[in-house]
Structure formats: C-alpha cells, structure tokens
KOLGU-4560 file (N, C-alpha, C; in nm, 3 decimals, padded with zeros to 5 digits):
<recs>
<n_xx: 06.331 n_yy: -05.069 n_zz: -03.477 ca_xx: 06.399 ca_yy: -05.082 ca_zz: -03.349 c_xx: 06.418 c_yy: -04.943 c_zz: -03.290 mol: A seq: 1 type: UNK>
<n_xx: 06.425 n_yy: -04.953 n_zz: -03.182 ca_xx: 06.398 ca_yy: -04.781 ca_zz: -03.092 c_xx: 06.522 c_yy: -04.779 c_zz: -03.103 mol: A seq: 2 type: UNK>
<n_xx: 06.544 n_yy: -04.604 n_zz: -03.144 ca_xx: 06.693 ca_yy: -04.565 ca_zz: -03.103 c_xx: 06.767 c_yy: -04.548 c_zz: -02.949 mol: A seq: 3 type: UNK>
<n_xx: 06.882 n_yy: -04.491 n_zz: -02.956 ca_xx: 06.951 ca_yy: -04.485 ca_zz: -02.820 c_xx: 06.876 c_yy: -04.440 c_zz: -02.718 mol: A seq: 4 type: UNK>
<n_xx: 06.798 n_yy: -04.334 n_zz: -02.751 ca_xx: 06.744 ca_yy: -04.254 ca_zz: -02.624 c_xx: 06.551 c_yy: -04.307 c_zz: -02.579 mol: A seq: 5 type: UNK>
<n_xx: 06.550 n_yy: -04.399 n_zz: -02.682 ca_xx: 06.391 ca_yy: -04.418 ca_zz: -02.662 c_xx: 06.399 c_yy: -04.563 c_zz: -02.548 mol: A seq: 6 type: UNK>
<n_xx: 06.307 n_yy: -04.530 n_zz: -02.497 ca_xx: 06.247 ca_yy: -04.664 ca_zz: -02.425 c_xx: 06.163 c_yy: -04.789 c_zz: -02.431 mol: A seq: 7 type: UNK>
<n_xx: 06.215 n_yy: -04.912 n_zz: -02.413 ca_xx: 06.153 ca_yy: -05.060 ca_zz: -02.477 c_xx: 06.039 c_yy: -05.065 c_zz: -02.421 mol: A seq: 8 type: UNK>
<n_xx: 05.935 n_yy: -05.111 n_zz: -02.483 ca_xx: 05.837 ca_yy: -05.125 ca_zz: -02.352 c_xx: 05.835 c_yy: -05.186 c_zz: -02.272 mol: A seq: 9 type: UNK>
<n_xx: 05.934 n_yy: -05.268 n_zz: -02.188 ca_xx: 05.975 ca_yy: -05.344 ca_zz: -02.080 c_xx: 05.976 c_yy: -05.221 c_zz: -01.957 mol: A seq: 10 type: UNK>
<n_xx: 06.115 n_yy: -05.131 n_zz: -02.038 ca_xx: 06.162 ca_yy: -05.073 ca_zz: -01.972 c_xx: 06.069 c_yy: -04.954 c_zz: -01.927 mol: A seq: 11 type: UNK>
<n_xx: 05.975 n_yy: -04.893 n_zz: -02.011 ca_xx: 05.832 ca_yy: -04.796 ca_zz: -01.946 c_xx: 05.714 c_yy: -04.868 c_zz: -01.865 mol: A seq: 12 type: UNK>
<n_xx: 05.720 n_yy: -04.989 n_zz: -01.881 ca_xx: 05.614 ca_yy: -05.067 ca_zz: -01.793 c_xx: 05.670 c_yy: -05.047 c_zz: -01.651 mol: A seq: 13 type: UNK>
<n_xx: 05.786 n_yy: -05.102 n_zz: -01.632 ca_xx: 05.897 ca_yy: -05.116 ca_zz: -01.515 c_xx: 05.865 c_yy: -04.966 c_zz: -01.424 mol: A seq: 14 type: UNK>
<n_xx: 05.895 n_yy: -04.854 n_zz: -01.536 ca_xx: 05.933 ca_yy: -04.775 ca_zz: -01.464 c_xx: 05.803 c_yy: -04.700 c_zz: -01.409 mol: A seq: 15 type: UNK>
<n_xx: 05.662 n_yy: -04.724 n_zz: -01.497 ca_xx: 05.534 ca_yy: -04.664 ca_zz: -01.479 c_xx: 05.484 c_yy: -04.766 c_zz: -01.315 mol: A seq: 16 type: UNK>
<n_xx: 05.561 n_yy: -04.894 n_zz: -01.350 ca_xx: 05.509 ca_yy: -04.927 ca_zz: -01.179 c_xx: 05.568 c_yy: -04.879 c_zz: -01.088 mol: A seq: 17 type: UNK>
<n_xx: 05.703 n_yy: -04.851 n_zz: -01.097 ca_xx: 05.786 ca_yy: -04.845 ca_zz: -00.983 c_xx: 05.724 c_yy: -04.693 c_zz: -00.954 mol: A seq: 18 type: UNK>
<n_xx: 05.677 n_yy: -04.602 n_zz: -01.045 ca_xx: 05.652 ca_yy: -04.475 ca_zz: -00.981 c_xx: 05.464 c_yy: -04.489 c_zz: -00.913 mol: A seq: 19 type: UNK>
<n_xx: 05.402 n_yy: -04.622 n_zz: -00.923 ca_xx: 05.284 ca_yy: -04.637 ca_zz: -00.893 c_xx: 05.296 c_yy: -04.711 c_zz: -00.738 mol: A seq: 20 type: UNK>
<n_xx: 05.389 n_yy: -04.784 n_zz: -00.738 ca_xx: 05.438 ca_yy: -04.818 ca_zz: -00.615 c_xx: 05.513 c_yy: -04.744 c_zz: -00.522 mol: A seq: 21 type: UNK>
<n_xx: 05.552 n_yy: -04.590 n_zz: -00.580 ca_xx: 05.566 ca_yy: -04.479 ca_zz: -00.487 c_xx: 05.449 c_yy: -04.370 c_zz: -00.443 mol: A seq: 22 type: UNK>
<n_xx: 05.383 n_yy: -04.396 n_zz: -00.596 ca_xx: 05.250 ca_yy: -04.327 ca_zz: -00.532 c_xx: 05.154 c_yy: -04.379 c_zz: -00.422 mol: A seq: 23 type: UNK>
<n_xx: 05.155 n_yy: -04.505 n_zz: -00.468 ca_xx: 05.078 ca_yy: -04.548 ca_zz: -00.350 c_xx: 05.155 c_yy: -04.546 c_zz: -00.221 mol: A seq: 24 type: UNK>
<n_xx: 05.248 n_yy: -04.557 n_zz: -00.206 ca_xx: 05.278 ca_yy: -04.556 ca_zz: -00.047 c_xx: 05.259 c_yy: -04.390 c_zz: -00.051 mol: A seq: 25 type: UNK>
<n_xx: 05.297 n_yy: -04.254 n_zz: -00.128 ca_xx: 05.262 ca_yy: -04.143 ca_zz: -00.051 c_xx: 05.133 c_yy: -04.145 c_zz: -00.017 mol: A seq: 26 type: UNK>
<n_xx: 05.030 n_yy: -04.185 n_zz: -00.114 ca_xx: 04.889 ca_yy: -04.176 ca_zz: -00.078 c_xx: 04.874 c_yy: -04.230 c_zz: 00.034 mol: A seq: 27 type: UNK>
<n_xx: 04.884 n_yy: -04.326 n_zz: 00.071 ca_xx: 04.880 ca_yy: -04.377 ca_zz: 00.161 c_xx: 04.910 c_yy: -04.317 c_zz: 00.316 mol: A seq: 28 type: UNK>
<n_xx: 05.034 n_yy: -04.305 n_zz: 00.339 ca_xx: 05.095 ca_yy: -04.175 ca_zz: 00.447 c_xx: 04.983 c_yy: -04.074 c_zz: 00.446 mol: A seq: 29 type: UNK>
<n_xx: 04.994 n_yy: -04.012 n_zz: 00.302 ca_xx: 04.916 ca_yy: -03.861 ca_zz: 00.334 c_xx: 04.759 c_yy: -03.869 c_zz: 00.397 mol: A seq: 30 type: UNK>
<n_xx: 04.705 n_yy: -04.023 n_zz: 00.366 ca_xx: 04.565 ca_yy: -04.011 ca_zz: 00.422 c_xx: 04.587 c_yy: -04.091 c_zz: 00.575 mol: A seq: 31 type: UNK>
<n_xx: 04.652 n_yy: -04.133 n_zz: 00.560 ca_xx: 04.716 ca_yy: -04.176 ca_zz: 00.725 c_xx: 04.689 c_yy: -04.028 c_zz: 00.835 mol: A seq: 32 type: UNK>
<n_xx: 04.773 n_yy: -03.945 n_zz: 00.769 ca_xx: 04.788 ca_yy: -03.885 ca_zz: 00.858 c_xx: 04.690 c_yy: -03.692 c_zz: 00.830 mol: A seq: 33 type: UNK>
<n_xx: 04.591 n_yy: -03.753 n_zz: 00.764 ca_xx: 04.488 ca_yy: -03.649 ca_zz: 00.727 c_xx: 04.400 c_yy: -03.644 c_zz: 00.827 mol: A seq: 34 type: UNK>
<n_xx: 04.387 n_yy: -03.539 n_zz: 00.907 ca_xx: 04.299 ca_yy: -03.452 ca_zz: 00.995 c_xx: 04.195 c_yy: -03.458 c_zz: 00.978 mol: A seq: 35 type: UNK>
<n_xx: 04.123 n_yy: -03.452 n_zz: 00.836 ca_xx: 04.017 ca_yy: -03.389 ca_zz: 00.774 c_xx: 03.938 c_yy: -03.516 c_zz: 00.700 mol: A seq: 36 type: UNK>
<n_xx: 03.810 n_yy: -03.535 n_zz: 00.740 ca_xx: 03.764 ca_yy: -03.698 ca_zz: 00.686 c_xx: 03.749 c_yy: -03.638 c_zz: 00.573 mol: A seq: 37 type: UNK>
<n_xx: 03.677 n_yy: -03.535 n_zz: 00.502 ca_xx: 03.659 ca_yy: -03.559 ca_zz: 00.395 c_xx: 03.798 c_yy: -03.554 c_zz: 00.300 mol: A seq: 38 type: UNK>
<n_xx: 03.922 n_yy: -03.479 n_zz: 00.328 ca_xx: 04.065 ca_yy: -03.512 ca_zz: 00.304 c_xx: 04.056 c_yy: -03.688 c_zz: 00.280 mol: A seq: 39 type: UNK>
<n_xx: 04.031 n_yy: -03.696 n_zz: 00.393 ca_xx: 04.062 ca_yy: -03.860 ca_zz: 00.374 c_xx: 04.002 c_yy: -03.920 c_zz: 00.339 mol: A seq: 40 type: UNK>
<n_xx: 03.884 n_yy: -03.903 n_zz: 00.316 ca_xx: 03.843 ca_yy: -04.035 ca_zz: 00.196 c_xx: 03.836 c_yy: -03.986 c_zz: 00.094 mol: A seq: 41 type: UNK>
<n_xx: 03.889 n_yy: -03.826 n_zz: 00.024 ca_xx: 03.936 ca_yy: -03.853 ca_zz: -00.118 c_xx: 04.070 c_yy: -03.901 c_zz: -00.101 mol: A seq: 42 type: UNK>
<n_xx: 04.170 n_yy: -03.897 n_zz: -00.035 ca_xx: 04.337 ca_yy: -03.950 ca_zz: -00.022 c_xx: 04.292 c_yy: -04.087 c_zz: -00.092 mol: A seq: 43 type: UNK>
<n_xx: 04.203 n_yy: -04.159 n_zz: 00.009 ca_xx: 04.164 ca_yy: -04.313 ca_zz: 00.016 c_xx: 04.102 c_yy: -04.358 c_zz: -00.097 mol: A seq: 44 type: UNK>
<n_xx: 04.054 n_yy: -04.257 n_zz: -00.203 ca_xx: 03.936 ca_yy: -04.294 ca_zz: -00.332 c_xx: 04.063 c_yy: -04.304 c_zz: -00.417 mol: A seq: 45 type: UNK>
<n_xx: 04.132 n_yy: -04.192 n_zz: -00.402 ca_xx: 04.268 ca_yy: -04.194 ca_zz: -00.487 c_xx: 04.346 c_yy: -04.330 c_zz: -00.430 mol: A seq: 46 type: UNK>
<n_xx: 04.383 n_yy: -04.325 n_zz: -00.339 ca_xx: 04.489 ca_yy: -04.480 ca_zz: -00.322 c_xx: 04.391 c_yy: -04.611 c_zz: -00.346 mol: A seq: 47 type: UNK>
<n_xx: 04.295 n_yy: -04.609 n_zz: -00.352 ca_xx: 04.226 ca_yy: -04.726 ca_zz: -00.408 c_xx: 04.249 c_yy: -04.755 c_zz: -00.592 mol: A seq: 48 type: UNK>
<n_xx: 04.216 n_yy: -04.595 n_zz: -00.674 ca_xx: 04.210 ca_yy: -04.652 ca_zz: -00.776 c_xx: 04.398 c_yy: -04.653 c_zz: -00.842 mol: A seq: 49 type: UNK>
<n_xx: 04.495 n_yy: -04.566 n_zz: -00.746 ca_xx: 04.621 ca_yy: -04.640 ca_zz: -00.806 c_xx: 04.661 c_yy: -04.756 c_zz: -00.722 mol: A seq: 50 type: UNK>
<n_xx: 04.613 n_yy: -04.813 n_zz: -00.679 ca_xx: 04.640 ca_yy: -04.976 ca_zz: -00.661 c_xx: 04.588 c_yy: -05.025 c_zz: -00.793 mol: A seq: 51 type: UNK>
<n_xx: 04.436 n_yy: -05.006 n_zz: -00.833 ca_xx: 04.420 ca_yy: -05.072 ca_zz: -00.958 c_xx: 04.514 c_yy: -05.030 c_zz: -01.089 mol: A seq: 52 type: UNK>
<n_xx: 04.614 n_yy: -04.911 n_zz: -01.078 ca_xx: 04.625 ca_yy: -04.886 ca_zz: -01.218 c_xx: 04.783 c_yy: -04.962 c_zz: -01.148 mol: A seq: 53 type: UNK>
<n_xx: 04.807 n_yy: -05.017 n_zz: -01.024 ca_xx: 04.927 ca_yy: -05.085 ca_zz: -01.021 c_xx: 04.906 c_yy: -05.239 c_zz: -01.056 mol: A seq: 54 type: UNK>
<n_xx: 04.806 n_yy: -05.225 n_zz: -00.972 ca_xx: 04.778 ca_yy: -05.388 ca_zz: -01.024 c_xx: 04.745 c_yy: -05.431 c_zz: -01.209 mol: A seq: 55 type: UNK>
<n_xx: 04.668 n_yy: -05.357 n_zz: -01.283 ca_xx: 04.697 ca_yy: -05.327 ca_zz: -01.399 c_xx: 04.880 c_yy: -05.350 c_zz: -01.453 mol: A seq: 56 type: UNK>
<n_xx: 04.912 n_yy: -05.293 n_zz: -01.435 ca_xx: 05.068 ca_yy: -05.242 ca_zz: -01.470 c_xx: 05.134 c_yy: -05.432 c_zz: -01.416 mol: A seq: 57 type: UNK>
<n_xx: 05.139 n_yy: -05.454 n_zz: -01.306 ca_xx: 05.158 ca_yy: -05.593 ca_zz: -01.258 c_xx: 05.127 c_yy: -05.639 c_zz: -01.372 mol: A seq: 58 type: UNK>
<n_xx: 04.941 n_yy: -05.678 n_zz: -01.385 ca_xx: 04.939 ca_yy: -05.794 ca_zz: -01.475 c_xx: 05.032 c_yy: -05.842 c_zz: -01.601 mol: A seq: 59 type: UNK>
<n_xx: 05.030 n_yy: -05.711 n_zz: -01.680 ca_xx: 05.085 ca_yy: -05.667 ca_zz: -01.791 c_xx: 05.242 c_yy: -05.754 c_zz: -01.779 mol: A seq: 60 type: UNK>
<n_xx: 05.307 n_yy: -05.644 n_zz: -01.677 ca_xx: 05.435 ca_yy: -05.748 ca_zz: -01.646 c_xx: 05.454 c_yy: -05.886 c_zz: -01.642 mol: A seq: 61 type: UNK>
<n_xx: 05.365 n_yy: -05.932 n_zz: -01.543 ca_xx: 05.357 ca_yy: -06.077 ca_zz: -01.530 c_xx: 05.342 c_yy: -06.127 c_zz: -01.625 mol: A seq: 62 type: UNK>
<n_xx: 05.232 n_yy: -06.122 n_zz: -01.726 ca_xx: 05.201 ca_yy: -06.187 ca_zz: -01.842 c_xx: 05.273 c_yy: -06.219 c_zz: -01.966 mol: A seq: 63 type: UNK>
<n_xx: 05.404 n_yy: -06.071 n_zz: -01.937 ca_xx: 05.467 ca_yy: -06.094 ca_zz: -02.075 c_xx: 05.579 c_yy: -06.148 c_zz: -01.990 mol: A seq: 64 type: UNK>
<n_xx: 05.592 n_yy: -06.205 n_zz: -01.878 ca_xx: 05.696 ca_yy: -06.295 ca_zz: -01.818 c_xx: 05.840 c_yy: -06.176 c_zz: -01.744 mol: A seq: 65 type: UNK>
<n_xx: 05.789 n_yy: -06.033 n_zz: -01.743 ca_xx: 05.863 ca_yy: -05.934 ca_zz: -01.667 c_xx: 05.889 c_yy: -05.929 c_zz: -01.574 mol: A seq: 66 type: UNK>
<n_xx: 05.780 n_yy: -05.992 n_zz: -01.488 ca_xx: 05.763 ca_yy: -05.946 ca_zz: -01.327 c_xx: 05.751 c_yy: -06.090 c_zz: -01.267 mol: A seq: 67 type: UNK>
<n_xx: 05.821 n_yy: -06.209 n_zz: -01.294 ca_xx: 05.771 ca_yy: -06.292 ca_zz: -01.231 c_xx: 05.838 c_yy: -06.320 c_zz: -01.026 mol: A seq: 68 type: UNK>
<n_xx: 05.713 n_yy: -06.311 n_zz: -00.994 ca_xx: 05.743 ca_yy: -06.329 ca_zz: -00.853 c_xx: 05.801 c_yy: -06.485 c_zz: -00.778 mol: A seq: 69 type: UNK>
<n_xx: 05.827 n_yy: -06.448 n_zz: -00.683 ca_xx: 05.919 ca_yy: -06.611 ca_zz: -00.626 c_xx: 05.780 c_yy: -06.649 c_zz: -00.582 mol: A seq: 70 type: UNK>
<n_xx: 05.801 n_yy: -06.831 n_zz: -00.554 ca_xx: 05.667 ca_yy: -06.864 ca_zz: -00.494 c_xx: 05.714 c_yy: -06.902 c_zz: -00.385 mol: A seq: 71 type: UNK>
<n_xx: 05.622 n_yy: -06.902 n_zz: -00.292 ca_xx: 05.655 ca_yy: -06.945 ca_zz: -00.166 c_xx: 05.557 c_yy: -07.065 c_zz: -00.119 mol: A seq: 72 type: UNK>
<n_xx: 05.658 n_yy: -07.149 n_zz: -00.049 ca_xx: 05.634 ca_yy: -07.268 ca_zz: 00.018 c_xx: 05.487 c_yy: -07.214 c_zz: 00.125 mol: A seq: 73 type: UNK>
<n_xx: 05.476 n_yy: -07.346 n_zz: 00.173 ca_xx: 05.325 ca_yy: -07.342 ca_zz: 00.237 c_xx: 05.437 c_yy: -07.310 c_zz: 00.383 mol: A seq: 74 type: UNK>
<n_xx: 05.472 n_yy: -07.339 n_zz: 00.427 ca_xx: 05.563 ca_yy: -07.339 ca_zz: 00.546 c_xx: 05.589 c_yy: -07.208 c_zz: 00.547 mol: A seq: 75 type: UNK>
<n_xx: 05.644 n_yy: -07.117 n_zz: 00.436 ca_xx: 05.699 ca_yy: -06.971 ca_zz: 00.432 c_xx: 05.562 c_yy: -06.920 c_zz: 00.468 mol: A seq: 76 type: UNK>
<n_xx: 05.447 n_yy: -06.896 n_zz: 00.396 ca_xx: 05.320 ca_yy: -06.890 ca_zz: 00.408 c_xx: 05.279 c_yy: -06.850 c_zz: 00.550 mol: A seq: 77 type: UNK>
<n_xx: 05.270 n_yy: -07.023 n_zz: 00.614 ca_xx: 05.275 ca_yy: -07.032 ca_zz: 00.758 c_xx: 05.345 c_yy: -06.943 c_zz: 00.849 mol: A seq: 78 type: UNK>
<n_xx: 05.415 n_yy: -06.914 n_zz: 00.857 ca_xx: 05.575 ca_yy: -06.833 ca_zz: 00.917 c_xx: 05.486 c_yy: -06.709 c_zz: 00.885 mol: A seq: 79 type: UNK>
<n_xx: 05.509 n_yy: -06.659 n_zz: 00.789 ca_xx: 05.480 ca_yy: -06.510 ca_zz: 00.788 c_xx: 05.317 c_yy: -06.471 c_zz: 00.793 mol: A seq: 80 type: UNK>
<n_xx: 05.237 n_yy: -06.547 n_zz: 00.816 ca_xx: 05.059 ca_yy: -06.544 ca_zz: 00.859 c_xx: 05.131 c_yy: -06.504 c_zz: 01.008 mol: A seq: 81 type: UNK>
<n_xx: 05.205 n_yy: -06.601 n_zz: 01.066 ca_xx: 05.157 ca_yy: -06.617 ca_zz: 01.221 c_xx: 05.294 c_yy: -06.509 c_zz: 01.312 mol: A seq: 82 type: UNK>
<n_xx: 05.370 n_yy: -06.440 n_zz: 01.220 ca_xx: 05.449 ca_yy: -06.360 ca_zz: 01.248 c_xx: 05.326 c_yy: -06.199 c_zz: 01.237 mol: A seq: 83 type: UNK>
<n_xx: 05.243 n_yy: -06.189 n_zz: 01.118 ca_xx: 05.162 ca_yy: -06.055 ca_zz: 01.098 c_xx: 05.083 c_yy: -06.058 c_zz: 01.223 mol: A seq: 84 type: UNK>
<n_xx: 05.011 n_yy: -06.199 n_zz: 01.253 ca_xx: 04.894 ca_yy: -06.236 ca_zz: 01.357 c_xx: 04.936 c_yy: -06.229 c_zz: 01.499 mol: A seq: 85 type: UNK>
<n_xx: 05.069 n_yy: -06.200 n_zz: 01.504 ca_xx: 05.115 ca_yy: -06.201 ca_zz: 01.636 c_xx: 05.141 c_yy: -06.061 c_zz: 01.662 mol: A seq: 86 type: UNK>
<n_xx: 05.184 n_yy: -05.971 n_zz: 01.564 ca_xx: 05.207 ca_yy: -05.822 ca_zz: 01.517 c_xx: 05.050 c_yy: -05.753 c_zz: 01.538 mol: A seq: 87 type: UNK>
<n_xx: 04.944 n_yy: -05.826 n_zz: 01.485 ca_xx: 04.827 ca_yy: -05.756 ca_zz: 01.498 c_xx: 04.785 c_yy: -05.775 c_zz: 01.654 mol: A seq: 88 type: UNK>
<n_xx: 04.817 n_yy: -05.891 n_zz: 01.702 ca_xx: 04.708 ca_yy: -05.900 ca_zz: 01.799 c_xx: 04.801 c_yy: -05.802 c_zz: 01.936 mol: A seq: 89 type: UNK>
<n_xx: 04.955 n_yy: -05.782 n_zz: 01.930 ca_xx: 04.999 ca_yy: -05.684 ca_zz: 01.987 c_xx: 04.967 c_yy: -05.567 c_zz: 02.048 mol: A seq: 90 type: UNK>
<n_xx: 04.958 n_yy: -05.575 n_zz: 01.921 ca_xx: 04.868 ca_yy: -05.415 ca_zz: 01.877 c_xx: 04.722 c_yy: -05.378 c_zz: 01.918 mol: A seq: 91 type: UNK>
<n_xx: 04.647 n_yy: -05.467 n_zz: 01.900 ca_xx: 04.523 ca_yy: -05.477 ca_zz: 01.981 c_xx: 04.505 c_yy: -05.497 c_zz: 02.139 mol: A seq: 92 type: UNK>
<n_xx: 04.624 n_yy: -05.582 n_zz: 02.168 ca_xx: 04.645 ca_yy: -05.618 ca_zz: 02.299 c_xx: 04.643 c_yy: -05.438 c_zz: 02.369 mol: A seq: 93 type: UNK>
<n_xx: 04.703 n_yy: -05.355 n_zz: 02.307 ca_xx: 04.755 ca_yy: -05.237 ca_zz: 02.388 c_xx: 04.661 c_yy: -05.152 c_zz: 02.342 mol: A seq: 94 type: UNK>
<n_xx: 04.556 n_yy: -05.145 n_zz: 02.254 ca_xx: 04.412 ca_yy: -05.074 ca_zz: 02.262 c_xx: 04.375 c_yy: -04.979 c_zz: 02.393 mol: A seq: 95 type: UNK>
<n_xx: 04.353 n_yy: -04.895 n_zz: 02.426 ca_xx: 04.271 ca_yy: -04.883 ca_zz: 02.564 c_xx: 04.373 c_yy: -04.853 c_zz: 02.673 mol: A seq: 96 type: UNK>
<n_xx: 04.493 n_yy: -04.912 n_zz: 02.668 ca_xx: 04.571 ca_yy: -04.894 ca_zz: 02.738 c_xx: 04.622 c_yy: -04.723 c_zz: 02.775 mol: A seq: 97 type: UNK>
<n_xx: 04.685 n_yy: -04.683 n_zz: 02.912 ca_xx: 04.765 ca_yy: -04.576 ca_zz: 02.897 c_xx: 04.920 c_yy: -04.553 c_zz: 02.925 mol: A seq: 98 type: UNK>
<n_xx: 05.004 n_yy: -04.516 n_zz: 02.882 ca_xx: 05.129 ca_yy: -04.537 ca_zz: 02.907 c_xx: 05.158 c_yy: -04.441 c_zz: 03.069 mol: A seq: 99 type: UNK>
</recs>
C-alpha cells in the first residue's frame, strides 16, 4: 500500500489528464494566434498528438470506471447541435462583411 506522500494511480491518471487538458487548450491558443505557418503547423502537429495522449489517458479512466461521463438524451443532443449550428452559421453569415 503507498505511503502518505505517494500517489494512487487514480489519483496520477486524474492529474496527468487534467494537465493534458491544459496543454491542449495552450496549444491550441498559441497556434491560433501564430503569425508564422510553419510555427503553426508544428503548434498544430503538437496539439494533434496531445489530444491522442489525452484521449489515451480518457480511455484508461473510463475503463477502470474513473471518468465516467453523463449521457445525454437525444433531445439534449438536439438542443446543443442546433445551438453550435446557429453559432456557426453566424459566424459565416458575417464573412466578407465590414464593420
């Protein structure tokens, strides 16, 4: 049994995502807002493969019953498709436009 100061492996899975789910959103920002294409598509090579080492880290959770997510109704589903689709097409709507 781990002593006081060591960590369960619940508790290093937990914490190896939660810092993969911060990496990815900096990666993310930083190639957002990168000047420089070739900057940005290494930002983007990098935020591609820590999604996989998050999604990795997920499975793991999920499987040993850590991470289980809520499910959502087909109706919730519905709702939040046509709330993004109304958000995107906004956004497209004002393409081209000048203020």
């Amino acid at each position: 049994m781990p002593g006081q100061g060591e960590m369960q492996e619940k508790d290093m899975v937990t914490d190896a995502l939660a810092s993969q789910k911060y990496l990815t959103s900096s990666y993310n920002t930083a190639a957002t807002e990168a000047a420089n294409q070739d900057l940005r598509r290494d930002l983007m090579n990098i935020l591609n493969d820590e999604h996989k080492n998050q999604e990795r880290l997920w499975n793991v959770m999920n499987q040993k019953g850590w991470y289980k997510p809520s499910s959502a109704d087909q109706q919730q589903l519905n709702q939040t498709k046509t709330k993004y689709t109304q958000i995107q097409n906004q956004l497209q709507g004002g393409e081209g436009q000048s203020s």
